[in-house]
PDB file of N, CA, C and O in Angstrom:
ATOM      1  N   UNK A   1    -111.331-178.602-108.837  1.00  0.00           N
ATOM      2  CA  UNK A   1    -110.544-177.665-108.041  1.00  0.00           C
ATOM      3  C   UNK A   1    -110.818-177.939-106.558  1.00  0.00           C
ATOM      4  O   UNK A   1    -111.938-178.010-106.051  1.00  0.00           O
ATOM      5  N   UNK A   2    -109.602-178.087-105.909  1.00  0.00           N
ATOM      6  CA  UNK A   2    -109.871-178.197-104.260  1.00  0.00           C
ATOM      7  C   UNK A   2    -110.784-177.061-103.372  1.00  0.00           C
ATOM      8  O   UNK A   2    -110.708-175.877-103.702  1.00  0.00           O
ATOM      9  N   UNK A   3    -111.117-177.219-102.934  1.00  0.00           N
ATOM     10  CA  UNK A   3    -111.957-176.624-102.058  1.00  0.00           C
ATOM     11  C   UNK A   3    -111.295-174.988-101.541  1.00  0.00           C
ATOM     12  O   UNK A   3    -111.745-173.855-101.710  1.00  0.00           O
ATOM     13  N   UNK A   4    -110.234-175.415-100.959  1.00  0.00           N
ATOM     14  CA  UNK A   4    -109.246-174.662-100.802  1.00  0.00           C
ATOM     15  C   UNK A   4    -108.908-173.341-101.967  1.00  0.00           C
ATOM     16  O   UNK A   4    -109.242-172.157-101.930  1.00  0.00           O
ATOM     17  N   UNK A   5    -108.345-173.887-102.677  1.00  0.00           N
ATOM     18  CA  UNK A   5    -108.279-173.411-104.507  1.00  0.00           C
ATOM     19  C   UNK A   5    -109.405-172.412-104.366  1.00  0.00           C
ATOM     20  O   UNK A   5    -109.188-171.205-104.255  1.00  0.00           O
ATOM     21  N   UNK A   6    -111.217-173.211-104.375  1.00  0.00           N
ATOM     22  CA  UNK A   6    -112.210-172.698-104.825  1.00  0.00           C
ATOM     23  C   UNK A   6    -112.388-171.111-103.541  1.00  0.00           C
ATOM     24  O   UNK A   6    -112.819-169.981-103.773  1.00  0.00           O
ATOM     25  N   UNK A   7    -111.951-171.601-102.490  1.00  0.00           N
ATOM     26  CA  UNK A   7    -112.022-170.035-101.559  1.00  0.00           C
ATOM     27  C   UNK A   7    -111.067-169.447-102.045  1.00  0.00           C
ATOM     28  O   UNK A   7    -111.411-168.293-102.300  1.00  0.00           O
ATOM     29  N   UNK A   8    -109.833-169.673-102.362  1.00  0.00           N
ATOM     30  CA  UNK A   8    -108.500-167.908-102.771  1.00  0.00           C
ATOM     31  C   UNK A   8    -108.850-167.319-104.021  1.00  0.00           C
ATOM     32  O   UNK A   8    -108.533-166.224-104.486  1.00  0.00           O
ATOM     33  N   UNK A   9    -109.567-168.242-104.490  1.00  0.00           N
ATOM     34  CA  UNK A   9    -109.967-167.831-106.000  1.00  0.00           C
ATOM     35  C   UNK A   9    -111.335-166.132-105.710  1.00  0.00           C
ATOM     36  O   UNK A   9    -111.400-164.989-106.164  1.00  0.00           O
ATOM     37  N   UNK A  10    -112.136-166.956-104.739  1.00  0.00           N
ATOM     38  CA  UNK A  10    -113.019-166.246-104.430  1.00  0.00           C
ATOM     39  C   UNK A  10    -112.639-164.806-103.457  1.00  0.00           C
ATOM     40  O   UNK A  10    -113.081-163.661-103.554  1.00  0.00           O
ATOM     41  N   UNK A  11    -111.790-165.311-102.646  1.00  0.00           N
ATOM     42  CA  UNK A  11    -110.971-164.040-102.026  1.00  0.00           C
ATOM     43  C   UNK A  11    -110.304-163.186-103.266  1.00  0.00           C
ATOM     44  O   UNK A  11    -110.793-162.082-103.505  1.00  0.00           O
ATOM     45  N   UNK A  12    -109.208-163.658-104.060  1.00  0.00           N
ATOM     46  CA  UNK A  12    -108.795-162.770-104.885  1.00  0.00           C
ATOM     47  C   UNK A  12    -110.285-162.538-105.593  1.00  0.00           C
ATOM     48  O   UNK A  12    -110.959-162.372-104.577  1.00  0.00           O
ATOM     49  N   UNK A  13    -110.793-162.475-106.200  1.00  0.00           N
ATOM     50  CA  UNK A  13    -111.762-162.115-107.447  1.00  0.00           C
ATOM     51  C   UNK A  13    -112.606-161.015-106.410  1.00  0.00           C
ATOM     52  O   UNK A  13    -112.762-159.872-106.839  1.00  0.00           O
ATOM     53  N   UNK A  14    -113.038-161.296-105.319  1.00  0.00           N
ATOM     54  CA  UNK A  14    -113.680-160.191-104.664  1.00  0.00           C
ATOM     55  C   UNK A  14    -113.151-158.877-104.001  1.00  0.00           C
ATOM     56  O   UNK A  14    -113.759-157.880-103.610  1.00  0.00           O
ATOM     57  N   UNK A  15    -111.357-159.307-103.999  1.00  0.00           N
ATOM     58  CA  UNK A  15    -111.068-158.193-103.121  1.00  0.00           C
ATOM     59  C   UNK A  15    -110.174-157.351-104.394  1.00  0.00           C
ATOM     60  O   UNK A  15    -109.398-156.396-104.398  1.00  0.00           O
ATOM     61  N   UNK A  16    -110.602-158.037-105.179  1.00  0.00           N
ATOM     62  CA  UNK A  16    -109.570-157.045-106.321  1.00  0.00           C
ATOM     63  C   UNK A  16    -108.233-157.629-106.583  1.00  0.00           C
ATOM     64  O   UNK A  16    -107.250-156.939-106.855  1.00  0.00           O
ATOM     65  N   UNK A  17    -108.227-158.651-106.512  1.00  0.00           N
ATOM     66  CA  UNK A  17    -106.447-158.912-106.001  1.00  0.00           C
ATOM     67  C   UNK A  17    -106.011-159.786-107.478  1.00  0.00           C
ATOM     68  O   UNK A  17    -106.815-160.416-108.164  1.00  0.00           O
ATOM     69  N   UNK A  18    -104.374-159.623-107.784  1.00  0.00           N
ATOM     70  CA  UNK A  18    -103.984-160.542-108.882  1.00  0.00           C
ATOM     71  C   UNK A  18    -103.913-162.138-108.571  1.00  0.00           C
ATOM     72  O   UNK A  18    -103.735-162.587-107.439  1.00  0.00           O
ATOM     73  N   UNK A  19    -104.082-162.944-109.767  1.00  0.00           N
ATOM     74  CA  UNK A  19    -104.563-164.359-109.534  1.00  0.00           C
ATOM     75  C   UNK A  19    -103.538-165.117-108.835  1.00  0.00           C
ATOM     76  O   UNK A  19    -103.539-166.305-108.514  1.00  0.00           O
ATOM     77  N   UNK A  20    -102.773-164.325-108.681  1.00  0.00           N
ATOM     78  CA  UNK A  20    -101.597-165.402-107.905  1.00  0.00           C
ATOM     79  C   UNK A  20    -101.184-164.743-106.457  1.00  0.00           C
ATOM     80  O   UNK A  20    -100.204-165.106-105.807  1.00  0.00           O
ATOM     81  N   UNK A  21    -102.051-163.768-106.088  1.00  0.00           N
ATOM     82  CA  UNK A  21    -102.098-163.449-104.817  1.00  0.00           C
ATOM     83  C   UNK A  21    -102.176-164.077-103.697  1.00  0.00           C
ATOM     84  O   UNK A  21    -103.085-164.903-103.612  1.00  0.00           O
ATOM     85  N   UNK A  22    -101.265-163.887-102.509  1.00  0.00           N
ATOM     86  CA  UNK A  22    -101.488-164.814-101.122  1.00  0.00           C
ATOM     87  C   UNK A  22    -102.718-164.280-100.376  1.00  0.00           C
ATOM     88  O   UNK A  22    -103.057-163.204 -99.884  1.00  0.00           O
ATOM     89  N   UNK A  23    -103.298-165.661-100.527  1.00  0.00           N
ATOM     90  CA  UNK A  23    -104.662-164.703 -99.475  1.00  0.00           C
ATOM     91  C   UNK A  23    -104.483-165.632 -98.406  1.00  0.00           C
ATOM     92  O   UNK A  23    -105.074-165.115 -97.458  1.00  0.00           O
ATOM     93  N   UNK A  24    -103.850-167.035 -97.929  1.00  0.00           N
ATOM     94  CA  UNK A  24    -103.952-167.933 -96.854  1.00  0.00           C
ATOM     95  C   UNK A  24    -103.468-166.742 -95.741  1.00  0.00           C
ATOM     96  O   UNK A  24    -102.799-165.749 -96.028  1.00  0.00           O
ATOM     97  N   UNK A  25    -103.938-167.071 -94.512  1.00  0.00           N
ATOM     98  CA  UNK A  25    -103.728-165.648 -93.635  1.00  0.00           C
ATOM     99  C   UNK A  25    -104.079-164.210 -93.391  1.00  0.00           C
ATOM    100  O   UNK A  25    -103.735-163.556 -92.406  1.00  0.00           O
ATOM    101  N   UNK A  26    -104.907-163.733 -94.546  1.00  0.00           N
ATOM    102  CA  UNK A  26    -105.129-162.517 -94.631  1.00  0.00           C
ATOM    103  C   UNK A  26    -106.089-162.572 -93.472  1.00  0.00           C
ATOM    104  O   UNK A  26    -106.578-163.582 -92.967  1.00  0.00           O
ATOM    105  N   UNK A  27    -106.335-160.902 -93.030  1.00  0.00           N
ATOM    106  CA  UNK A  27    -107.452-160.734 -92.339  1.00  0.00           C
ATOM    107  C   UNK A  27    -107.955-159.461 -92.638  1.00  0.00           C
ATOM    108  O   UNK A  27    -107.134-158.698 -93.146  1.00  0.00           O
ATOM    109  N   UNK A  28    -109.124-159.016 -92.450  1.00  0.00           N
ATOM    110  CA  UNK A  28    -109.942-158.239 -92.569  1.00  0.00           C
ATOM    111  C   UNK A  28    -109.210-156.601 -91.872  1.00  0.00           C
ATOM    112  O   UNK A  28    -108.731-156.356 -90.765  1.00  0.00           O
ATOM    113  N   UNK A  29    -109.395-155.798 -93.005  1.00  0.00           N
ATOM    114  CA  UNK A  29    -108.942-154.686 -92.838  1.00  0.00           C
ATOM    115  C   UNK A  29    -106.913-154.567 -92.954  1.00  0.00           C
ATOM    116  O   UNK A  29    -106.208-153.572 -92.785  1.00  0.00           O
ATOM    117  N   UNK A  30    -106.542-155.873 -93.267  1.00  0.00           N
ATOM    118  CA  UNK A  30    -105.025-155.559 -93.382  1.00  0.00           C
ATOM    119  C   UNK A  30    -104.226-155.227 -94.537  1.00  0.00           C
ATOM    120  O   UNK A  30    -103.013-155.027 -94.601  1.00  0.00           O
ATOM    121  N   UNK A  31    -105.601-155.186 -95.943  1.00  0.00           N
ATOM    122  CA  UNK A  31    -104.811-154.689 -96.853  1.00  0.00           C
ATOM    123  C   UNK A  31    -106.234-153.965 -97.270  1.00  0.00           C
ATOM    124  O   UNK A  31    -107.303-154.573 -97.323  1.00  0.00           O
ATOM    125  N   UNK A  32    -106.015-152.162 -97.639  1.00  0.00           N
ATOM    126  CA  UNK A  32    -107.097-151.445 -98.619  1.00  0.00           C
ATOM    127  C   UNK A  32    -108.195-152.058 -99.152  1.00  0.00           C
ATOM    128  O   UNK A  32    -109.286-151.694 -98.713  1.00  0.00           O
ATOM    129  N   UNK A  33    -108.174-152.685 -99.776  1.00  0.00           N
ATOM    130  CA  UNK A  33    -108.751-154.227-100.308  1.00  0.00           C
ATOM    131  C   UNK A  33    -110.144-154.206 -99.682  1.00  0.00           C
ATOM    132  O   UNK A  33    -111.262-153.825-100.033  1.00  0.00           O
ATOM    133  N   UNK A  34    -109.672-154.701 -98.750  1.00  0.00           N
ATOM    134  CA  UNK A  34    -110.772-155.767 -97.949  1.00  0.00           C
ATOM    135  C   UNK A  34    -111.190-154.619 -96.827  1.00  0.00           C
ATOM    136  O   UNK A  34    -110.645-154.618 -95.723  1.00  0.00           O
ATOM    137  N   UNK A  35    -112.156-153.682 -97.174  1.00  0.00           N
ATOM    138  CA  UNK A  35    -112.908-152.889 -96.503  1.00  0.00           C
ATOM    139  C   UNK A  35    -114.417-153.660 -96.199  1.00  0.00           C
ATOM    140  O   UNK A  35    -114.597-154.871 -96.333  1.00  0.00           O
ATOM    141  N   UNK A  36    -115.453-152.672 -95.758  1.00  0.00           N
ATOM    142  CA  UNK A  36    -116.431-153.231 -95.512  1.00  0.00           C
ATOM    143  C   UNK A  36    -117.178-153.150 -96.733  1.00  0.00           C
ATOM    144  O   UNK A  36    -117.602-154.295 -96.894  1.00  0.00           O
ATOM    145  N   UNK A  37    -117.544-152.493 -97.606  1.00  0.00           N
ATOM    146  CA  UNK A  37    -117.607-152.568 -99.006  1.00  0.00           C
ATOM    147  C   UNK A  37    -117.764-154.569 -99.882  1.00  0.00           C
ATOM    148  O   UNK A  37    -118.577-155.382-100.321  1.00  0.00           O
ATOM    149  N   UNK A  38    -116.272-154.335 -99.615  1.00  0.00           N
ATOM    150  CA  UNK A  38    -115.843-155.614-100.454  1.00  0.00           C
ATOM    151  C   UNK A  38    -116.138-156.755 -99.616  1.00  0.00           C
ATOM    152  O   UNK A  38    -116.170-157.861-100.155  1.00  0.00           O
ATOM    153  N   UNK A  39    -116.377-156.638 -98.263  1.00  0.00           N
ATOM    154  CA  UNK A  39    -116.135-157.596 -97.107  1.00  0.00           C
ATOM    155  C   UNK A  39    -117.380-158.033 -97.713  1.00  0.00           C
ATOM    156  O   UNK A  39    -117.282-159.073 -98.365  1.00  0.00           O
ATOM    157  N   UNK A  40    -118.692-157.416 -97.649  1.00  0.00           N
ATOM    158  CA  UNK A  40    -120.358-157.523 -98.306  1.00  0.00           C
ATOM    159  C   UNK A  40    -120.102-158.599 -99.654  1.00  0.00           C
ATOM    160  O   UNK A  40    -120.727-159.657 -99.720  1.00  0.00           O
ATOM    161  N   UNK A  41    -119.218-158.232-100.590  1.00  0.00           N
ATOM    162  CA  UNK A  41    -119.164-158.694-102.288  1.00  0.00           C
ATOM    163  C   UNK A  41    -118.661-159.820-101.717  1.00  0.00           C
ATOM    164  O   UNK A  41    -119.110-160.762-102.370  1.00  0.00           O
ATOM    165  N   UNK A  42    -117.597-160.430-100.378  1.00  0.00           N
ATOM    166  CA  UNK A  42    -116.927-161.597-100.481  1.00  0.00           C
ATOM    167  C   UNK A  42    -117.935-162.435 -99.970  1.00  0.00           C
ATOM    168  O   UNK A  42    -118.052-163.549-100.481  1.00  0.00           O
ATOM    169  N   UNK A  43    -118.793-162.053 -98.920  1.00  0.00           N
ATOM    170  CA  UNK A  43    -119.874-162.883 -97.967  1.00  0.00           C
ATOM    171  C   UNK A  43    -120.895-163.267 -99.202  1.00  0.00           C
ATOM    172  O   UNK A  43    -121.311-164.426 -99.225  1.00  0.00           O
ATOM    173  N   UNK A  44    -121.177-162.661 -99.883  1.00  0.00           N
ATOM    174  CA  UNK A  44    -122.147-163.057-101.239  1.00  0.00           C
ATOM    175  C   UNK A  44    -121.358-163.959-102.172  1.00  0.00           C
ATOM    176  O   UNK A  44    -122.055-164.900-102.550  1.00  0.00           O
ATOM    177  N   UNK A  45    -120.233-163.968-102.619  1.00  0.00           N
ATOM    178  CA  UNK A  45    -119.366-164.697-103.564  1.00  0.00           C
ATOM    179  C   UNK A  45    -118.996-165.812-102.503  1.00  0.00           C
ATOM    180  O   UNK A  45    -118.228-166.511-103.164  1.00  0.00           O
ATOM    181  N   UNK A  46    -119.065-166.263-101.536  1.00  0.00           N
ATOM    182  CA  UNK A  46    -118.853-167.344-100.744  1.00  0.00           C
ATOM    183  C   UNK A  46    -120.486-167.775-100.427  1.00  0.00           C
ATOM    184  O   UNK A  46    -120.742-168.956-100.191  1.00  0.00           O
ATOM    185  N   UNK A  47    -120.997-167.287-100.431  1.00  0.00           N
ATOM    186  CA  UNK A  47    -122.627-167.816-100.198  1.00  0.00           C
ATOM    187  C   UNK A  47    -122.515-168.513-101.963  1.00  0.00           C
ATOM    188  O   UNK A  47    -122.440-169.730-102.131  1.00  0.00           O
ATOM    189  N   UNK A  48    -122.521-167.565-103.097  1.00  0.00           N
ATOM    190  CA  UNK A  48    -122.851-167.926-104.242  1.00  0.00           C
ATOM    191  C   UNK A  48    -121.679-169.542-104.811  1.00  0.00           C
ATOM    192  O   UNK A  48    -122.108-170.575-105.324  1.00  0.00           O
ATOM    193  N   UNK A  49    -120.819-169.351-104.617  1.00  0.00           N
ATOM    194  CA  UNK A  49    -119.877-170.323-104.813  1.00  0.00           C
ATOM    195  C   UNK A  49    -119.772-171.728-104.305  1.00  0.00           C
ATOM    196  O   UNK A  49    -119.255-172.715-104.828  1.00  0.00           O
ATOM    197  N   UNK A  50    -120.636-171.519-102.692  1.00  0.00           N
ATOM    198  CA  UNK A  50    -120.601-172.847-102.301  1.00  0.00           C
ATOM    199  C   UNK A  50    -121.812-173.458-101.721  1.00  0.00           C
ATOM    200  O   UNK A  50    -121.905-174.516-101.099  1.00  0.00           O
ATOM    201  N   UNK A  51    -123.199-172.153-102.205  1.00  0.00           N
ATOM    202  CA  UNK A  51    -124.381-172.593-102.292  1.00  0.00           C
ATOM    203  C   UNK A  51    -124.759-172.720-100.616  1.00  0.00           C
ATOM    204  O   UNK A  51    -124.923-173.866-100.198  1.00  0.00           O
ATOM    205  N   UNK A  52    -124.913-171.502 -99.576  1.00  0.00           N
ATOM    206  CA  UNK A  52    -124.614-171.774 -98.718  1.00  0.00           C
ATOM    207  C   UNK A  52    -125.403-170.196 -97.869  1.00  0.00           C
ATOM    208  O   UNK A  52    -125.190-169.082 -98.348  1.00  0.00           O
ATOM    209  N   UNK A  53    -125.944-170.314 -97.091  1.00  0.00           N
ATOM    210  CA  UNK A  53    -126.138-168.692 -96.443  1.00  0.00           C
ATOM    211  C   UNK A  53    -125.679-168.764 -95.461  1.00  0.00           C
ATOM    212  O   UNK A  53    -125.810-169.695 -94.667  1.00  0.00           O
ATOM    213  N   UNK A  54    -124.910-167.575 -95.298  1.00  0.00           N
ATOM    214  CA  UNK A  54    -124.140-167.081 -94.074  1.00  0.00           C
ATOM    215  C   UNK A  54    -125.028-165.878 -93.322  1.00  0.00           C
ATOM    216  O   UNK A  54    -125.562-164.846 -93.729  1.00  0.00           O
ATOM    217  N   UNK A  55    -124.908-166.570 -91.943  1.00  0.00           N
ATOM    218  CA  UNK A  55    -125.857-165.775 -91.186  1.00  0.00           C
ATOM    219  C   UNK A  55    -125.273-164.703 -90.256  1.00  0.00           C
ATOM    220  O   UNK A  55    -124.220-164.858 -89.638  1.00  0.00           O
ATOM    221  N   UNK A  56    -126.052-163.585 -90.204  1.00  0.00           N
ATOM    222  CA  UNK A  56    -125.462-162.338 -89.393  1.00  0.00           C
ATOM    223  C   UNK A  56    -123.930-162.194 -89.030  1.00  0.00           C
ATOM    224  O   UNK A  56    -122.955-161.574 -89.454  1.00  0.00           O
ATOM    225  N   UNK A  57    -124.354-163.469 -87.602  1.00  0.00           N
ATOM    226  CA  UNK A  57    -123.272-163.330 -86.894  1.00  0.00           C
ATOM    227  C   UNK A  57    -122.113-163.554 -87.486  1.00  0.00           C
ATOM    228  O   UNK A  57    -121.234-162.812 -87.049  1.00  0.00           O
ATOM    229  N   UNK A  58    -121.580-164.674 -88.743  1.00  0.00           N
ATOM    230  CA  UNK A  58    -120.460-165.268 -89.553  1.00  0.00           C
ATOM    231  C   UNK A  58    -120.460-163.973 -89.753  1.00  0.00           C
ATOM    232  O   UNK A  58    -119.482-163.354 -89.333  1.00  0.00           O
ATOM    233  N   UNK A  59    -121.288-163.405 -90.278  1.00  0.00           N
ATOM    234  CA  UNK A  59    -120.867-162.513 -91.365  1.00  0.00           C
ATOM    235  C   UNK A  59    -120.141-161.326 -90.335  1.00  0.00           C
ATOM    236  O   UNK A  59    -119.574-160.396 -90.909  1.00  0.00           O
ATOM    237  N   UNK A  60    -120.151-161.342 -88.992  1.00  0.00           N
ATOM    238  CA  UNK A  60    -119.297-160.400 -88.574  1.00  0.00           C
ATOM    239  C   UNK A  60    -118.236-161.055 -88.087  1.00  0.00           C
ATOM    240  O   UNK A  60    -117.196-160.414 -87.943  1.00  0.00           O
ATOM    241  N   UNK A  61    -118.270-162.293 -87.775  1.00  0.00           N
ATOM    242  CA  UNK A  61    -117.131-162.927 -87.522  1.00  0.00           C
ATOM    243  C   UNK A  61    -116.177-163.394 -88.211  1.00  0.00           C
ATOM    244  O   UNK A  61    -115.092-163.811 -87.805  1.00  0.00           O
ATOM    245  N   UNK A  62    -116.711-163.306 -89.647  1.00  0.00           N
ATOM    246  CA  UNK A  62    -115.556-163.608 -90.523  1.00  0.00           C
ATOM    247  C   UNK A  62    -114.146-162.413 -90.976  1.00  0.00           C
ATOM    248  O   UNK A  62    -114.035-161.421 -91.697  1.00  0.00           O
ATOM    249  N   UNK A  63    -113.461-163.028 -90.281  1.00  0.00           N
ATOM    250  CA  UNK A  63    -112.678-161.306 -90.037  1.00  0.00           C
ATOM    251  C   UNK A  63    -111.352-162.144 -90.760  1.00  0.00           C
ATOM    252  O   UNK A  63    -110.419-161.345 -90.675  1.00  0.00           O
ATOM    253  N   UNK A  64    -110.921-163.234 -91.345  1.00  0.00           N
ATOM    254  CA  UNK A  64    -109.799-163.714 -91.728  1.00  0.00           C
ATOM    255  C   UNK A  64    -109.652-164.764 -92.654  1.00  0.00           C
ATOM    256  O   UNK A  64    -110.324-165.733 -92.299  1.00  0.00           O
ATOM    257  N   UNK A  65    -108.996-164.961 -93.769  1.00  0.00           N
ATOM    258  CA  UNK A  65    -108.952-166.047 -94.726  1.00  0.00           C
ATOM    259  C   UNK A  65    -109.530-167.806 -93.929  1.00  0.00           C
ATOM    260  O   UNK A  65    -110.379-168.649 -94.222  1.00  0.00           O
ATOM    261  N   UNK A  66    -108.401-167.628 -92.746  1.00  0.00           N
ATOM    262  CA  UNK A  66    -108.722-168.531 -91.633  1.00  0.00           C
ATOM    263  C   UNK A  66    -109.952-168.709 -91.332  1.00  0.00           C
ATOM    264  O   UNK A  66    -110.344-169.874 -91.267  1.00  0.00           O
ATOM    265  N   UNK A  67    -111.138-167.325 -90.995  1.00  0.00           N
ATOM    266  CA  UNK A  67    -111.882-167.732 -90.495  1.00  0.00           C
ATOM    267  C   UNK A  67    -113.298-167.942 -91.541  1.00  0.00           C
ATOM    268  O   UNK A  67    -114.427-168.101 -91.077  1.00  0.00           O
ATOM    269  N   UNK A  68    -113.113-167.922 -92.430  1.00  0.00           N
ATOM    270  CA  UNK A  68    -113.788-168.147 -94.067  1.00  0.00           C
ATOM    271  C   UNK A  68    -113.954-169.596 -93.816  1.00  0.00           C
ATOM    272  O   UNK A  68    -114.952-170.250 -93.511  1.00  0.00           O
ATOM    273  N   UNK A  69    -112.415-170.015 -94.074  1.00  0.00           N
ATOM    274  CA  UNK A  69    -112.358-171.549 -93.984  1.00  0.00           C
ATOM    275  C   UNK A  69    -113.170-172.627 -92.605  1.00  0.00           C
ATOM    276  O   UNK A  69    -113.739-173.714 -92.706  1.00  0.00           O
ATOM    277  N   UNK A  70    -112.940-171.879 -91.556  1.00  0.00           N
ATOM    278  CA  UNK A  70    -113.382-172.472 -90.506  1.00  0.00           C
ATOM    279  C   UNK A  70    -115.176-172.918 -90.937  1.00  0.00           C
ATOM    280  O   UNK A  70    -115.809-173.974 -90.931  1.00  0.00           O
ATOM    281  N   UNK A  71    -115.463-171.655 -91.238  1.00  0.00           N
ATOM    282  CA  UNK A  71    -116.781-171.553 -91.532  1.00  0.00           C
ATOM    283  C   UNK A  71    -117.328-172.012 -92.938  1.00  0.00           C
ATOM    284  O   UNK A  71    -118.514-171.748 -93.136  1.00  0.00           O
ATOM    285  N   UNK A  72    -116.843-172.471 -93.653  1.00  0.00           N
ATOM    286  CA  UNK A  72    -117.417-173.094 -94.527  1.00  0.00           C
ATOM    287  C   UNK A  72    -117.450-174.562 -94.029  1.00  0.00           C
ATOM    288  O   UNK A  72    -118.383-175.350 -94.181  1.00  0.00           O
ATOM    289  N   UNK A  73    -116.240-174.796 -93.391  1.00  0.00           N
ATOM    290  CA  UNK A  73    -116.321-176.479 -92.493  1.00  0.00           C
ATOM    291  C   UNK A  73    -117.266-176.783 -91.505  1.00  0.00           C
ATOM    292  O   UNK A  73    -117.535-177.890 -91.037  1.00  0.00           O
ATOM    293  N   UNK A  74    -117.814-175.521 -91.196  1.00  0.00           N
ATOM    294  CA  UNK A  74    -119.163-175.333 -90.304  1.00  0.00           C
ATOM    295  C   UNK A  74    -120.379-175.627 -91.295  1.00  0.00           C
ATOM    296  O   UNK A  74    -121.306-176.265 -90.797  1.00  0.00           O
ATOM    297  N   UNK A  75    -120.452-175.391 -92.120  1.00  0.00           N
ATOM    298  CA  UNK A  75    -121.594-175.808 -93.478  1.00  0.00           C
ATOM    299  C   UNK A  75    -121.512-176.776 -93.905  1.00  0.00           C
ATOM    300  O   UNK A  75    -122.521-177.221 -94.453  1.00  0.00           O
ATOM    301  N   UNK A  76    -120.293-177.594 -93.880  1.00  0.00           N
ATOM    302  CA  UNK A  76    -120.016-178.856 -94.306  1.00  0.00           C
ATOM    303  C   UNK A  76    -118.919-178.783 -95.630  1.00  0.00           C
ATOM    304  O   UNK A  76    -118.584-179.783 -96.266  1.00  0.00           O
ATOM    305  N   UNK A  77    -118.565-177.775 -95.833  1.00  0.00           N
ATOM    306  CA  UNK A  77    -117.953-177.872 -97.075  1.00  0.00           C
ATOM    307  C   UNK A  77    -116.366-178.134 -96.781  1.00  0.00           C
ATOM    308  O   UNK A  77    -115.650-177.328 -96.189  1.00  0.00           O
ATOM    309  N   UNK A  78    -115.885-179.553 -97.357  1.00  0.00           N
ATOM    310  CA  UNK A  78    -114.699-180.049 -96.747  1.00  0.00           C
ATOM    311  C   UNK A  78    -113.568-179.387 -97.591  1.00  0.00           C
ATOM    312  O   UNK A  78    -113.551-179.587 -98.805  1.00  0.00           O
ATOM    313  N   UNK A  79    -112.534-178.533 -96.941  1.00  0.00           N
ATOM    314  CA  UNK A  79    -111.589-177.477 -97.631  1.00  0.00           C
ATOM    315  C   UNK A  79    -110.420-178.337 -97.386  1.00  0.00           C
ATOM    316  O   UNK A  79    -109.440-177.746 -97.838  1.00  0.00           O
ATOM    317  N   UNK A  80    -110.083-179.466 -96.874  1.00  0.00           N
ATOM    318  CA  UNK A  80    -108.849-180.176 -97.216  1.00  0.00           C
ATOM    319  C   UNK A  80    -108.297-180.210 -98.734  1.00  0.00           C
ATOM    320  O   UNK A  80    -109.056-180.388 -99.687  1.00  0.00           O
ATOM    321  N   UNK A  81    -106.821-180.011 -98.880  1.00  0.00           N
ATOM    322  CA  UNK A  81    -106.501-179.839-100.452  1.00  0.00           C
ATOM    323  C   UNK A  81    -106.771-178.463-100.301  1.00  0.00           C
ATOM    324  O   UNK A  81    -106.686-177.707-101.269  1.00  0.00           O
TER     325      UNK A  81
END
């Protein structure tokens, strides 16, 4: 599974969402969903998934599907595909 694939998978499964949900674009706080609650379950399911700790600051800066991705390319994890 692409890299790509392996984050919407992880966005839907954490924010509650059906498997064929658009998550490219989402951002933080724009759907019920993705409160601060779930925001916690996604930063752990992206640590757990790509073997990886996200520190403080990501973790407040990650405010968007976009910026997930940015930041896993910051860890090295190549999300092309």
């Amino acid at each position: 599974m692409a890299h790509l694939d392996r984050i919407r998978a992880v966005f839907r499964s954490s924010l509650n969402l059906a498997p064929d949900a658009e998550v490219d674009g989402l951002a933080y706080r724009a759907i019920p969903q993705w409160d601060s609650l779930a925001h916690m379950t996604l930063v752990a399911a992206l640590e757990d998934e790509f073997d990886i700790m996200i520190d403080t600051d990501d973790v407040l800066d990650l405010s968007s599907f976009d910026k997930a991705v940015a930041l896993l390319e910051k860890h090295g994890v190549v999300t092309a595909g």
